[in-house]
N, C-alpha and C positions, 0 to 999 in steps of 0.2 A: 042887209046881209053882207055886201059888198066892203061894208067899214067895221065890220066884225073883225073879218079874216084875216086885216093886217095885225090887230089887237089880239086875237088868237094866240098868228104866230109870235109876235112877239111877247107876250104873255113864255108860251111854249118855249124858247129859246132863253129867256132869261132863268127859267125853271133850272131846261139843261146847263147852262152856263155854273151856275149856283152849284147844281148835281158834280159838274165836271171837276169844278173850284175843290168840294167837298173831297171825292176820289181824290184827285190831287195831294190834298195834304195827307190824307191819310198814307196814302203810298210815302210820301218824303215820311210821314212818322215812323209807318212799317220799316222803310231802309235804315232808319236811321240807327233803330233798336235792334237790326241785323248789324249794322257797323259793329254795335255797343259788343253781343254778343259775339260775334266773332275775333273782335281785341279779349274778348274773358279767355277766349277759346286757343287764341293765340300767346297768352298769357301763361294758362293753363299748358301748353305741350310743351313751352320754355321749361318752365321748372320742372316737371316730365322729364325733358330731355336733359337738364341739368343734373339730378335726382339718377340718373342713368348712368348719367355720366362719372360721378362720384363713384356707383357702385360698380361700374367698369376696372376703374384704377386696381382697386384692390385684389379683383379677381384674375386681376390680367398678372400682376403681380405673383399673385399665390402659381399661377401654370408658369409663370417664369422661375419660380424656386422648383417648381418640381421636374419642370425641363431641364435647370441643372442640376440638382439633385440624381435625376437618370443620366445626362452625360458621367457625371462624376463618378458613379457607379460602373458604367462604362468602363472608363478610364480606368478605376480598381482592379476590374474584371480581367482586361486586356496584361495591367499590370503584373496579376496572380500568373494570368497565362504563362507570361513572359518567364518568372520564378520558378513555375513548375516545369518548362521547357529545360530553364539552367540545370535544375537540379536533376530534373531524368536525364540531362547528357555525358 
């Protein structure tokens, strides 16, 4: 019984070793295929952000014509003022 128990454990430890080995890779293959996926993901909100950005220009553009479009308006307004003042004095 005595010359079991070293064999036992060691039986038992080499089992675990084996087991640990196992877990092991698999975690490195789970990470890795998290990298993989998070470069798609990272990939993915560039051209998002790109795609964005495109459609930024144009819009920002279009309130810039209508920003002056309203000064300039403005400016008429003030202008007319100015003519009707001349002309009722």
């Amino acid at each position: 019984m005595e010359t079991a128990l070293p064999i036992v454990f060691a039986v038992v430890l080499s089992v675990l070793a084996i087991i640990v080995g196992v877990v092991g890779i698999q975690l490195l293959l789970v990470l890795i295929e998290v990298r993989k996926t998070l470069t798609r993901i990272n990939s993915t909100i560039d051209i998002a952000e790109n795609q964005l950005r495109s459609l930024h220009h144009p819009i920002s553009n279009l309130s810039n014509t209508f920003a002056g479009i309203k000064a300039g308006y403005k400016v008429f307004e003030s202008f007319l003022g100015f003519l009707n003042r001349k002309s009722n004095a």
